[in-house]
C-alpha positions as a Markdown table, in Angstrom:
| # | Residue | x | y | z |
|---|---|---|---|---|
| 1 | Unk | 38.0 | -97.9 | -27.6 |
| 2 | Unk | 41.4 | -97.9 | -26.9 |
| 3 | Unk | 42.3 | -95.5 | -29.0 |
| 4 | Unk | 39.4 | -93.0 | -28.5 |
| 5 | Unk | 41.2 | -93.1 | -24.8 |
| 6 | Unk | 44.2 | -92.6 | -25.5 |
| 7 | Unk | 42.6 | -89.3 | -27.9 |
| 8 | Unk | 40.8 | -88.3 | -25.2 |
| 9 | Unk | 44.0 | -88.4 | -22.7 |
| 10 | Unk | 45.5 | -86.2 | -25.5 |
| 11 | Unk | 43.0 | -83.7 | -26.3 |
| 12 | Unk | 42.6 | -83.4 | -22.1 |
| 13 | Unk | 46.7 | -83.4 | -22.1 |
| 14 | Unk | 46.7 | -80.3 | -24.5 |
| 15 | Unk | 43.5 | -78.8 | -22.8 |
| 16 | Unk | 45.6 | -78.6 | -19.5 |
| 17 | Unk | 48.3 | -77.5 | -20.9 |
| 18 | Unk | 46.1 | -74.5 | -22.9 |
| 19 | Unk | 44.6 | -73.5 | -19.8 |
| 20 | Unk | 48.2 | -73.4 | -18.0 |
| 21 | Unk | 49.7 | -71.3 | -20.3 |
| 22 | Unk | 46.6 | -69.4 | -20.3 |
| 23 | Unk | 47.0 | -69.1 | -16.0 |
| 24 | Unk | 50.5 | -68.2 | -16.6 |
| 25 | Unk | 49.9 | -65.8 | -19.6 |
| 26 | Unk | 47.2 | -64.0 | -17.1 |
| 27 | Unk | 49.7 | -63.7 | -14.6 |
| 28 | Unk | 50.8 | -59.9 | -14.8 |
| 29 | Unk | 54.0 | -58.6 | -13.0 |
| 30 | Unk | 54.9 | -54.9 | -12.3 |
| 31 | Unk | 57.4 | -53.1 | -10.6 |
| 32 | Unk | 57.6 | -50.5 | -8.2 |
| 33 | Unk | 60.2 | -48.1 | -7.3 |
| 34 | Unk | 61.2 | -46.2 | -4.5 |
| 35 | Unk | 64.0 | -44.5 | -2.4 |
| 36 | Unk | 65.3 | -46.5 | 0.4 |
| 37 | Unk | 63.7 | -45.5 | 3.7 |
| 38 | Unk | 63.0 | -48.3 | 5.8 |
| 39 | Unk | 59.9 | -47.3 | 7.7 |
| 40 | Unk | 58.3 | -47.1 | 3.8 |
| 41 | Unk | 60.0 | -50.2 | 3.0 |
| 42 | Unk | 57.8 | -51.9 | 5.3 |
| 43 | Unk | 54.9 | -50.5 | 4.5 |
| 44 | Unk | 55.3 | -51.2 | 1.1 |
| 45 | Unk | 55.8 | -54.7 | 1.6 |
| 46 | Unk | 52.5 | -55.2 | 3.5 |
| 47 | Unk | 50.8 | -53.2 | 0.8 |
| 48 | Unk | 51.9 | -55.4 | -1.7 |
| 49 | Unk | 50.6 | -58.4 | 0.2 |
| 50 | Unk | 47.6 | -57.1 | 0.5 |
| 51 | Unk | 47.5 | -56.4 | -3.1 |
| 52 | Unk | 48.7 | -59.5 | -4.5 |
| 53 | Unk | 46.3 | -61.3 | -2.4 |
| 54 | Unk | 43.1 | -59.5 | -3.4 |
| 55 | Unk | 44.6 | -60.0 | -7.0 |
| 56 | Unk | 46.3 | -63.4 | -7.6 |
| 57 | Unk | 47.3 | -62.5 | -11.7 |
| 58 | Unk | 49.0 | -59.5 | -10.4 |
| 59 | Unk | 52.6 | -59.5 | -9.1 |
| 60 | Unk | 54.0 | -56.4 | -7.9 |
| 61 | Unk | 58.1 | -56.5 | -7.9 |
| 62 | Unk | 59.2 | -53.8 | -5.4 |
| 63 | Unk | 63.0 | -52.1 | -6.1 |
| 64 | Unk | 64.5 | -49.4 | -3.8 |
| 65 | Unk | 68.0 | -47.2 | -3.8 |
| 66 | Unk | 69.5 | -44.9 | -1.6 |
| 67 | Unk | 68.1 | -41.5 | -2.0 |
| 68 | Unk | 70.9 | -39.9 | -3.5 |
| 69 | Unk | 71.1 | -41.7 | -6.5 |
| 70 | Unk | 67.3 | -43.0 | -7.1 |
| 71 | Unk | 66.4 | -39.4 | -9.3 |
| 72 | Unk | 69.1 | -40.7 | -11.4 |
| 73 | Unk | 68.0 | -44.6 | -11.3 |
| 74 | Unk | 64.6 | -43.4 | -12.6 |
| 75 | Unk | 65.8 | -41.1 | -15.5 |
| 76 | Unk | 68.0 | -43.6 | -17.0 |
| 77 | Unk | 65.9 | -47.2 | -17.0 |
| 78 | Unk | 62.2 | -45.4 | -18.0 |
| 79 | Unk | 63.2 | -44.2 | -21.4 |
| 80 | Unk | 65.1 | -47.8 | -22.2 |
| 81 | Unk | 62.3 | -49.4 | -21.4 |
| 82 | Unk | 63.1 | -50.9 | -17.9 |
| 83 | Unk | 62.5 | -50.5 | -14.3 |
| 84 | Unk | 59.0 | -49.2 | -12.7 |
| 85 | Unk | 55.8 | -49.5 | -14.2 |
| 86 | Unk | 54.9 | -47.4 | -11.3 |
| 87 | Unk | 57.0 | -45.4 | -9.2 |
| 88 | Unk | 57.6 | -42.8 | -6.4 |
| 89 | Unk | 58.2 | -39.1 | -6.8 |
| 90 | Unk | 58.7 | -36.6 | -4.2 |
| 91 | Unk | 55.6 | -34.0 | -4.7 |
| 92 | Unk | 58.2 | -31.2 | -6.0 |
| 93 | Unk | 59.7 | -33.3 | -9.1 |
| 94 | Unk | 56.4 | -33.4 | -10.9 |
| 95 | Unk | 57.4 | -31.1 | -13.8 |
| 96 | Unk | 60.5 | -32.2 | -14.3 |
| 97 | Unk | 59.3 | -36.1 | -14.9 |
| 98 | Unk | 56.0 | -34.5 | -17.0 |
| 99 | Unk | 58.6 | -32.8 | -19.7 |
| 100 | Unk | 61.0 | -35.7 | -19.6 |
| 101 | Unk | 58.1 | -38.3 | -20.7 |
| 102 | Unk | 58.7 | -40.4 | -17.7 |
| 103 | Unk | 55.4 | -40.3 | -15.8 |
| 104 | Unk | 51.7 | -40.2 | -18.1 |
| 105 | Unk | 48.4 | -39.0 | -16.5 |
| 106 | Unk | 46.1 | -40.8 | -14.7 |
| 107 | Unk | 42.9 | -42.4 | -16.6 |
| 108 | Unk | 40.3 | -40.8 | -15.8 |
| 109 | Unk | 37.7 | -43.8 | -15.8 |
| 110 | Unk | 39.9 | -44.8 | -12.5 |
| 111 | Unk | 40.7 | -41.6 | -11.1 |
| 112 | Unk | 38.2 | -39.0 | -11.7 |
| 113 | Unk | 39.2 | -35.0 | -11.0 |
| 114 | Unk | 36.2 | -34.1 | -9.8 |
| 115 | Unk | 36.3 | -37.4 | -7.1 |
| 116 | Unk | 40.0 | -36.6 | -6.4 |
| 117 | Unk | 39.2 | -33.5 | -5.5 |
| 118 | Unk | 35.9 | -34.1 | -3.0 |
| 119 | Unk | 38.4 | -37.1 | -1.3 |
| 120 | Unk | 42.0 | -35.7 | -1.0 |
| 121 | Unk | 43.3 | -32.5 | 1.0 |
| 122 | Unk | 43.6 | -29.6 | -1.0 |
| 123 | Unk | 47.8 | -29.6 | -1.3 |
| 124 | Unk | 47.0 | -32.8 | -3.5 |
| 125 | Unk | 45.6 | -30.4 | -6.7 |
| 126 | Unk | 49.1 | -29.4 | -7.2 |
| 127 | Unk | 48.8 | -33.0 | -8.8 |
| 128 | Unk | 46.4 | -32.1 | -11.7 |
| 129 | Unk | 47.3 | -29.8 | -15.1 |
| 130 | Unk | 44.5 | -29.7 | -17.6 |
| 131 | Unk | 42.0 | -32.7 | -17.3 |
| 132 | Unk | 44.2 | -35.1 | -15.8 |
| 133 | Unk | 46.0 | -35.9 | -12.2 |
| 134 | Unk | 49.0 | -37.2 | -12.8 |
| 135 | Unk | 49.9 | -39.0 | -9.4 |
| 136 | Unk | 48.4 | -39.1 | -6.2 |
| 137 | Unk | 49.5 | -39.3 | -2.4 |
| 138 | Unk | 49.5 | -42.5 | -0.2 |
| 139 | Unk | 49.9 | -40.0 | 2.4 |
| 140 | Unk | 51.0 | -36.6 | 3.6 |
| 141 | Unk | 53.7 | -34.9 | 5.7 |
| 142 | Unk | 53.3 | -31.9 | 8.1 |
| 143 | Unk | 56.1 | -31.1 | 11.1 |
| 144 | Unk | 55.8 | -30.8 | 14.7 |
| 145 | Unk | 57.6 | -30.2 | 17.9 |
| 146 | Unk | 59.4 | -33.7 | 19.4 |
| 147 | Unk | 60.8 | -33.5 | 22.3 |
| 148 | Unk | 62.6 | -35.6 | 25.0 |
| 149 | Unk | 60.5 | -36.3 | 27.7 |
| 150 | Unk | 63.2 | -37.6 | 30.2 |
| 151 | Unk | 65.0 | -34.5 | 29.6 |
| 152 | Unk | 62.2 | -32.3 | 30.4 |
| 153 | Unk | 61.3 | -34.2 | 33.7 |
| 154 | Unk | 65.2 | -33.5 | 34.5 |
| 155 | Unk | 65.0 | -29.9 | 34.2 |
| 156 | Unk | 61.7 | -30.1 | 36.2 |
| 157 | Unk | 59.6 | -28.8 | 32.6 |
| 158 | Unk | 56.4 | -29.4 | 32.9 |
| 159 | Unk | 54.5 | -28.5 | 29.5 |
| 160 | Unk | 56.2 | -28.1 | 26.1 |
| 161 | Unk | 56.5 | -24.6 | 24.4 |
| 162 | Unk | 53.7 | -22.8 | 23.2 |
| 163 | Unk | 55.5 | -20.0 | 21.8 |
| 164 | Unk | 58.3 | -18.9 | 20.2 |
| 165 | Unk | 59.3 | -17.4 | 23.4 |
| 166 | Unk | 58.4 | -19.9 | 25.3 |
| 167 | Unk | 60.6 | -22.4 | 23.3 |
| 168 | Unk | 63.6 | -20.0 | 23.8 |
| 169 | Unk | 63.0 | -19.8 | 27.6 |
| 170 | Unk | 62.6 | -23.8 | 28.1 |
| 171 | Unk | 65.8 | -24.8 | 25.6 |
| 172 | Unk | 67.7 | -22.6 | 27.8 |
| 173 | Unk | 66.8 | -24.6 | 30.7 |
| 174 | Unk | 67.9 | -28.0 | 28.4 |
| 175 | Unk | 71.0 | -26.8 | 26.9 |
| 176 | Unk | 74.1 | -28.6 | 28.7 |
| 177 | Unk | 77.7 | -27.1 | 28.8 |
| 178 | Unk | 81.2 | -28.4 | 29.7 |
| 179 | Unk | 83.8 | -26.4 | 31.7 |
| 180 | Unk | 85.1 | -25.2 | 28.8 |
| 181 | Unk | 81.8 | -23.4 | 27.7 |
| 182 | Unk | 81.3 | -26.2 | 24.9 |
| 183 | Unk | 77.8 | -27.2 | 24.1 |
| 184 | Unk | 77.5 | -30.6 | 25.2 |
| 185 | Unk | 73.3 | -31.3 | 25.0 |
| 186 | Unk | 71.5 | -28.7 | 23.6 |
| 187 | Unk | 68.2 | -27.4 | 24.2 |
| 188 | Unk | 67.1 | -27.2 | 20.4 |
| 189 | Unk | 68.5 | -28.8 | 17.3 |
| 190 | Unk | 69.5 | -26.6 | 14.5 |
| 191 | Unk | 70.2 | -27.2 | 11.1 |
| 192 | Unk | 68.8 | -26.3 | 7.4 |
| 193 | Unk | 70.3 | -29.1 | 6.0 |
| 194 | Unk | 67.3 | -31.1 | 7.8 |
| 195 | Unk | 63.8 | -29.6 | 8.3 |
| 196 | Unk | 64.9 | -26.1 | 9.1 |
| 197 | Unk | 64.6 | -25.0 | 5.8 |
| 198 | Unk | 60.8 | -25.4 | 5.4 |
| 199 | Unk | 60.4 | -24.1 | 9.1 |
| 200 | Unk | 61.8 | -20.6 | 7.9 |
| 201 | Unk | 60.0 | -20.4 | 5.0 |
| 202 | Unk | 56.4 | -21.1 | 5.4 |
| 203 | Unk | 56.8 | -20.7 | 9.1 |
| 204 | Unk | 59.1 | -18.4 | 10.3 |
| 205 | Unk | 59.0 | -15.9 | 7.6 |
| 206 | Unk | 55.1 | -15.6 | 7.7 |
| 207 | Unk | 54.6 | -15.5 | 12.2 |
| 208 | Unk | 57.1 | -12.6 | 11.9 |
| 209 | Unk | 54.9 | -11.2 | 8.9 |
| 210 | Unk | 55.6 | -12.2 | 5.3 |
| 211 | Unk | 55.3 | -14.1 | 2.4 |
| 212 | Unk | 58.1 | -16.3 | 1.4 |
| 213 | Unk | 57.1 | -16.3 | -2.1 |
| 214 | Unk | 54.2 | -14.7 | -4.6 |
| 215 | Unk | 53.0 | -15.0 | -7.5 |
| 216 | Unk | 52.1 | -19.1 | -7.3 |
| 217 | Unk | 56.4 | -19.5 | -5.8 |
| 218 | Unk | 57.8 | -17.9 | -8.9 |
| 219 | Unk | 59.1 | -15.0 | -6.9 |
| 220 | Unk | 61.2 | -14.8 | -4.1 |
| 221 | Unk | 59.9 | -12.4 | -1.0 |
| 222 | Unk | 61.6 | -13.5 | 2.0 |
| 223 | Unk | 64.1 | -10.7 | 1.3 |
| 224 | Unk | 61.9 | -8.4 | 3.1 |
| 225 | Unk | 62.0 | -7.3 | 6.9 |
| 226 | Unk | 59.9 | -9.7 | 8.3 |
| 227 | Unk | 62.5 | -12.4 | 6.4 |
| 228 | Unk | 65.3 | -10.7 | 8.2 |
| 229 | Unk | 63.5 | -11.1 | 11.7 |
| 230 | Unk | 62.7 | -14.5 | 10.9 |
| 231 | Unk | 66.5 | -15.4 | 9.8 |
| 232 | Unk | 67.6 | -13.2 | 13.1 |
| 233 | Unk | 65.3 | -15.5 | 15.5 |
| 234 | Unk | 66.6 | -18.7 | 13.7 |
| 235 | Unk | 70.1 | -17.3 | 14.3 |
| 236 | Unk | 69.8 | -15.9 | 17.5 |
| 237 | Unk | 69.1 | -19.5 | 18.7 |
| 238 | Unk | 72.6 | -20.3 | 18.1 |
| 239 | Unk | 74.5 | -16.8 | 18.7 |
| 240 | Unk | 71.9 | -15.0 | 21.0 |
| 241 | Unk | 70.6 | -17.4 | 24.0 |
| 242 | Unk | 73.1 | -19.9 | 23.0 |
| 243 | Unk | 71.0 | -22.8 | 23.0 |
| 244 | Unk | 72.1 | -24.6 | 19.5 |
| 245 | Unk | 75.1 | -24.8 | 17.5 |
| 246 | Unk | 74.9 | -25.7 | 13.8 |
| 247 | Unk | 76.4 | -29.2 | 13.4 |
| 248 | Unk | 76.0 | -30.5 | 16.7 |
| 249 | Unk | 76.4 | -34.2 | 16.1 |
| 250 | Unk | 76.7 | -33.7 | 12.1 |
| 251 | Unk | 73.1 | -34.1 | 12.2 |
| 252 | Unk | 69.9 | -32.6 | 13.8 |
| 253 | Unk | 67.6 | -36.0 | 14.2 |
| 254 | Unk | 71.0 | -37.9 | 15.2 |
| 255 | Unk | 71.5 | -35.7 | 18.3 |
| 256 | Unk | 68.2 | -35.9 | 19.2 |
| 257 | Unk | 67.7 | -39.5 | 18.9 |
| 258 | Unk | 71.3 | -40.0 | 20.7 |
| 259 | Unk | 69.4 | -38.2 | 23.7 |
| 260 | Unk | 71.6 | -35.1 | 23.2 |
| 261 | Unk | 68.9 | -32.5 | 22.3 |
| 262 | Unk | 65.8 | -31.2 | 24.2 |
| 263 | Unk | 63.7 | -30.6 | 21.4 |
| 264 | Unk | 63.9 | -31.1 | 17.4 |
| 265 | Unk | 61.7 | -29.9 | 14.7 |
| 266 | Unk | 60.8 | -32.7 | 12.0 |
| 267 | Unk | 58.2 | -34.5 | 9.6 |
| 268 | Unk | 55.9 | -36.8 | 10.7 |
| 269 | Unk | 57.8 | -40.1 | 8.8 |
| 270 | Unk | 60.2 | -39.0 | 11.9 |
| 271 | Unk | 57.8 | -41.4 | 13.7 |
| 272 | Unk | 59.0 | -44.5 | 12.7 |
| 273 | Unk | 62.7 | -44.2 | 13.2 |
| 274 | Unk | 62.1 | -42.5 | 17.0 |
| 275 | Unk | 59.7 | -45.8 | 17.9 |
| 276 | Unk | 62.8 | -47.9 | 16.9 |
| 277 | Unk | 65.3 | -46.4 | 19.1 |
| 278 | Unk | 66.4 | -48.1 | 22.3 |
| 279 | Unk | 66.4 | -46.0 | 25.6 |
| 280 | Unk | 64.8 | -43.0 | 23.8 |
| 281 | Unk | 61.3 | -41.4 | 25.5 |
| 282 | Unk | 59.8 | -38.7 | 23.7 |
| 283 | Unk | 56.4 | -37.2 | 22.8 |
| 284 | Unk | 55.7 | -34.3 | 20.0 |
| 285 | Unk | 53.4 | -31.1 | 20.2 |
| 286 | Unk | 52.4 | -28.8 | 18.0 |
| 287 | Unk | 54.9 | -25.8 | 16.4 |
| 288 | Unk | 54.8 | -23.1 | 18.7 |
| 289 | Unk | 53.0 | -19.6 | 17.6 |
| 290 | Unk | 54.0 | -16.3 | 17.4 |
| 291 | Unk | 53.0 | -13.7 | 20.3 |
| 292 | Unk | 49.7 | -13.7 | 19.0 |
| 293 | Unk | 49.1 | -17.3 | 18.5 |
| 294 | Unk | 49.3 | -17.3 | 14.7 |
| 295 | Unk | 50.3 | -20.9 | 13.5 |
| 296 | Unk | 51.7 | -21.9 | 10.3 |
| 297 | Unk | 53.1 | -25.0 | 9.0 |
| 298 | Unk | 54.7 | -27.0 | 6.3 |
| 299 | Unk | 53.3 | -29.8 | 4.8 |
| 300 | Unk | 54.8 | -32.4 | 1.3 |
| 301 | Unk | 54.3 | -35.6 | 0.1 |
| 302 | Unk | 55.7 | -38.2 | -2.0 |
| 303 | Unk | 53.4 | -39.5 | -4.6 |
| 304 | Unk | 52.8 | -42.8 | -6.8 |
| 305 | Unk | 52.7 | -42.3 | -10.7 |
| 306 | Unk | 52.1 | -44.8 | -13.7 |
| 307 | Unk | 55.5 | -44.5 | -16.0 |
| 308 | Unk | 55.5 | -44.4 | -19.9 |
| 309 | Unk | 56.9 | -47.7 | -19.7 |
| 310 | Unk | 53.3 | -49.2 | -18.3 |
| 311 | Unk | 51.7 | -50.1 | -21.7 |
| 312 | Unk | 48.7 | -52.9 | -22.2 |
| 313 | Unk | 48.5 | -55.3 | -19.5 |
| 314 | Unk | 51.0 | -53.5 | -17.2 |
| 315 | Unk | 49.2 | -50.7 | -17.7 |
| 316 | Unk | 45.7 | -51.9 | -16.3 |
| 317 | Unk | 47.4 | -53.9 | -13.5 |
| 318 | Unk | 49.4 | -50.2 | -12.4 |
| 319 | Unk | 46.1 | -48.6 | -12.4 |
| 320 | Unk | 44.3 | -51.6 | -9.9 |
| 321 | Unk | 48.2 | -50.9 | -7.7 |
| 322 | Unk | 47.6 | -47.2 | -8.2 |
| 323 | Unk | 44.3 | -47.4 | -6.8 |
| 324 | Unk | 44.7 | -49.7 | -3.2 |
| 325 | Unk | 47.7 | -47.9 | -2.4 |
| 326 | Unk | 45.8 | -44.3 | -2.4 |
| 327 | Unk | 42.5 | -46.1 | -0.8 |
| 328 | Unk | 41.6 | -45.9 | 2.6 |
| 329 | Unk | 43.0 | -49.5 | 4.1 |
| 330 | Unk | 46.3 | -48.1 | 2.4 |
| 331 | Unk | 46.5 | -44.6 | 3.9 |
| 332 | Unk | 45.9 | -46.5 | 7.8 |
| 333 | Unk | 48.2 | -48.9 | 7.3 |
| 334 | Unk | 50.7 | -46.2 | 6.2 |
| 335 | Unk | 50.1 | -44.1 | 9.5 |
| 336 | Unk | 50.9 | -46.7 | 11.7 |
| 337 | Unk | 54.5 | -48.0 | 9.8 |
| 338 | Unk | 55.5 | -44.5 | 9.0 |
| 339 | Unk | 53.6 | -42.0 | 10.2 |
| 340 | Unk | 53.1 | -40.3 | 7.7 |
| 341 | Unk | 49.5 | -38.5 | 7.5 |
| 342 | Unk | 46.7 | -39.8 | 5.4 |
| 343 | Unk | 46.2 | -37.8 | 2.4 |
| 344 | Unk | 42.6 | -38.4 | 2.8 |
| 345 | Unk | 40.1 | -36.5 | 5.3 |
| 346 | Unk | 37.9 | -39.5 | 6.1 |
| 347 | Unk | 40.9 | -41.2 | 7.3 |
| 348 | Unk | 43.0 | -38.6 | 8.7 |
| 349 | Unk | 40.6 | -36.8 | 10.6 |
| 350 | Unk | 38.9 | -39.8 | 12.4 |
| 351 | Unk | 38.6 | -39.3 | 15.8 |
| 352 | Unk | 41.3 | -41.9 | 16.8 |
| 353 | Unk | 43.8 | -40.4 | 14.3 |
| 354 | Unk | 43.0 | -36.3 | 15.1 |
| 355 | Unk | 43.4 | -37.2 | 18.6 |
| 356 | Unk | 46.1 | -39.5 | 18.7 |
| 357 | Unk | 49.1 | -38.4 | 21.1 |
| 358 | Unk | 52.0 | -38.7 | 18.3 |
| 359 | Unk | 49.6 | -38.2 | 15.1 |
| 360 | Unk | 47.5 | -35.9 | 16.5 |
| 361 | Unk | 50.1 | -32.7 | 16.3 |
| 362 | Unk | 50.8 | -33.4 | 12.6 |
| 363 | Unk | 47.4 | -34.3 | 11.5 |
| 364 | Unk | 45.9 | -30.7 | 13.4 |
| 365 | Unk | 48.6 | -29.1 | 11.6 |
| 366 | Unk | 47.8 | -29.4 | 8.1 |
| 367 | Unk | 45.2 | -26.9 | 8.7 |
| 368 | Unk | 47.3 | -24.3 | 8.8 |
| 369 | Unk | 50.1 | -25.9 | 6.4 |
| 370 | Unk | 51.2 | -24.2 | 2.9 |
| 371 | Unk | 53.3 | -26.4 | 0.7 |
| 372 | Unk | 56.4 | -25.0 | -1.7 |
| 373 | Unk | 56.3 | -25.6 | -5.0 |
| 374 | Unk | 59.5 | -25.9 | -5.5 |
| 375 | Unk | 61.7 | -26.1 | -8.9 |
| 376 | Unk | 64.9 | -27.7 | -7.4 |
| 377 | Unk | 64.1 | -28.7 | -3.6 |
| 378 | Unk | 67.7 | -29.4 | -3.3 |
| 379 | Unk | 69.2 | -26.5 | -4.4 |
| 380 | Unk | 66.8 | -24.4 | -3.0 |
| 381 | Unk | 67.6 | -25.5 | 0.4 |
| 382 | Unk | 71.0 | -25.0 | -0.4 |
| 383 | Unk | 70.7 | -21.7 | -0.7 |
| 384 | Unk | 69.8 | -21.5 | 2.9 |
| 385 | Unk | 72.2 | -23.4 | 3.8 |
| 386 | Unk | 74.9 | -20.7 | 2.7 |
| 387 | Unk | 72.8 | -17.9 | 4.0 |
| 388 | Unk | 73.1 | -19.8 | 7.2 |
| 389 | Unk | 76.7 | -20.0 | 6.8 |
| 390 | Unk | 77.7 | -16.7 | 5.9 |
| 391 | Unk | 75.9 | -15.5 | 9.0 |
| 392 | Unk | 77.0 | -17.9 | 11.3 |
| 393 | Unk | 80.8 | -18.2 | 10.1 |
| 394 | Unk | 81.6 | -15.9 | 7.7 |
| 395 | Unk | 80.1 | -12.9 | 10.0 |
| 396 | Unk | 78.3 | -11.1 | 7.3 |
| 397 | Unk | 75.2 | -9.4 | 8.0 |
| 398 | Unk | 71.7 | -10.7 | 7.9 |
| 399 | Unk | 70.3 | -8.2 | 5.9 |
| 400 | Unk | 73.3 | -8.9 | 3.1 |
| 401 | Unk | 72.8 | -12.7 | 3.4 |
| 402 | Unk | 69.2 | -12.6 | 3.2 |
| 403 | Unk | 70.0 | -10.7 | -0.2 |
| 404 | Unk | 72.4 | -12.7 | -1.5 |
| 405 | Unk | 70.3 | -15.7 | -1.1 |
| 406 | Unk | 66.9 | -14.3 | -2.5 |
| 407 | Unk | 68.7 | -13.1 | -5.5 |
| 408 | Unk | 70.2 | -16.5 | -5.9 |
| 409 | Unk | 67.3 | -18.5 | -5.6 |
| 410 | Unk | 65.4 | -16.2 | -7.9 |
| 411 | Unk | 67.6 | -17.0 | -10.5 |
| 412 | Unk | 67.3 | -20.5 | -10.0 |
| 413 | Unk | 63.7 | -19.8 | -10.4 |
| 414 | Unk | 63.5 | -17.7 | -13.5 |
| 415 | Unk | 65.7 | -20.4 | -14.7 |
| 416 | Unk | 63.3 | -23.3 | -14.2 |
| 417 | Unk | 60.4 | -20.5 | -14.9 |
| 418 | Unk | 61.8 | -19.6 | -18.6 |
């Protein structure tokens, strides 16, 4: 008897310990990657709660760097074998991580094309090649008008602009100037080396006309005359009615979040960063239209991707991550830490989210947004920059500039193209 007790202690000993290792072998952990922004950090954090509660024998390891080196992070650890089993990309970069062999395509058990396409917004089926999808959107990004609401009750502004020329006529009554003539607030912010860039593409260039690009972005067409008004308006700003100067406050969103700027053009994960600002009152409208109300708009997004390195186990668990942080619950609780936009209609365009006072103007916007496919974001935007600059400093003529920078850029294209 004894014995049989002591051989059933054991046999219930090694039972418990077989079913422990089998808890702890079912226990699965990924890891996610993305660029430090700490709005998305945040958001991220709750997602993962939410995750790891709905699914104890996952564990989801999140890893962030500063933008400027995360491209870089990525490359190196995917093809040794380490860091994300699933992991951000900025909507652009999608080509460039498909021929490296860092990112594969979505199953298509858990993400069906043909469901994909009847949930998402249209921008997302720059996602797909062939049969597959091969990331997908928490959410989306459009830009808008902000602007500082104690600033406009000073200058006795009532409504916000519009118009183009009604945005020229109230920044004139917001710019600020010391006895010396120096700029001291000023009515607009201006800069390409923030949102400007996309603003005079798929805004500018087409109100006063054009097409930025044809032929799917492959060739450059801002170089045109409606390109030249555009880039003359953006300038003119500055050098006309005076009421910007590039590099006010090094940055555009600094100056306005220091108070120092009327108005500033931005993206909607602006939102998050403005709410956390002491002392700082502000509201956001739609970009103004041209003289005869045509709107346009920008819109991006940052998207979520299972890496090469997700094989077996890890695999299955980055498809169950992949698919709560692109379902609805995800996409809300985005909006409300970031503000970016749901990348799904049946959130997005809720009554409480088209109509919201800060959401509203970005979420309206999207139906008149176009989105750049772009082959090196940075460098294209670069290459504004310098147009900018040889305008504003160097003197040269816009018509040259304009020129010298669609050339450029089309041989960045052709480049990436060939």
């Amino acid at each position: 008897m004894f014995d049989r007790q002591i051989r059933t202690a054991a046999l219930g000993a090694m039972a418990s310990t077989f079913m422990f290792a089998g808890a702890a072998k079912a226990e699965v952990e990924i890891e996610y990657w993305q660029y430090f922004f700490e709005a998305r950090v945040n958001a991220m954090e709750q997602l993962i709660e939410n995750f790891e509660a709905a699914n104890p024998d996952i564990k989801v390891k999140m890893t962030h760097f500063p933008y400027a080196d995360y491209r870089t992070k990525v490359a190196a650890a995917i093809p040794a074998g380490e860091g994300p089993d699933v992991v951000q990309l900025f909507y652009g970069w999608l080509n460039d991580y498909v021929a490296a062999d860092l990112i594969q395509p979505l199953p298509n058990d858990a993400f069906p094309p043909s469901m994909i396409e009847e949930e998402f917004f249209p921008m997302v089926g720059a996602m797909r090649a062939g049969d597959n999808f091969w990331a997908l959107p928490t959410a989306v990004r459009s830009l808008a008008l902000f602007y500082n609401t104690r600033l406009f009750d000073e200058a006795g502004i009532e409504e916000p602009p519009e118009t183009l020329d009604e945005l020229i006529d109230i920044a004139k009554k917001l710019t600020k100037t010391d006895s010396a003539g120096n700029i001291t607030q000023v009515g607009i912010t201006a800069g390409m080396t923030a949102q400007d860039h996309h603003w005079f593409r798929e805004v500018l260039v087409r109100q006063f006309g054009g097409e930025p690009y044809l032929d799917d972005y492959k060739t450059v067409n801002y170089n045109s005359e409606a390109g030249v008004k555009a880039a003359e308006f953006y300038l003119g700003l500055a050098n006309e009615h005076k009421v910007t100067a590039f590099g006010f406050m090094d940055e555009p969103q600094a100056a306005f979040k220091a108070g120092r700027a009327g108005m500033h053009i931005d993206g909607s994960f602006r939102i998050g960063a403005l709410n956390n600002t002491r002392g700082l009152t502000w509201s956001v409208t739609e970009l103004p239209a041209n003289a005869d109300g045509l709107q346009s708009n920008y819109s991006s997004y940052w998207v979520n991707a299972i890496t090469t390195k997700a094989e077996g186990e890890k695999h299955d668990a980055a498809v169950k991550f992949m698919q709560y942080v692109t379902s609805n619950e995800a996409m809300q609780i985005w909006l409300d830490v970031v503000g970016e936009l749901p990348a799904k209609p049946s959130v997005g365009l809720t009554e409480a989210n088209a109509n919201d006072e800060v959401f509203g103007p970005f979420i309206r916007g999207l139906a008149y947004a176009n989105t750049t496919k772009f082959a090196n974001e940075s460098a294209q935007r670069q290459i504004l920059i310098d147009m900018v600059q040889r305008i504003d400093l160097e003197g040269q003529s816009t018509v040259d500039s304009i020129a010298v920078a669609a050339e450029a850029e089309q041989e960045l294209l052709d480049d990436y193209y060939k």
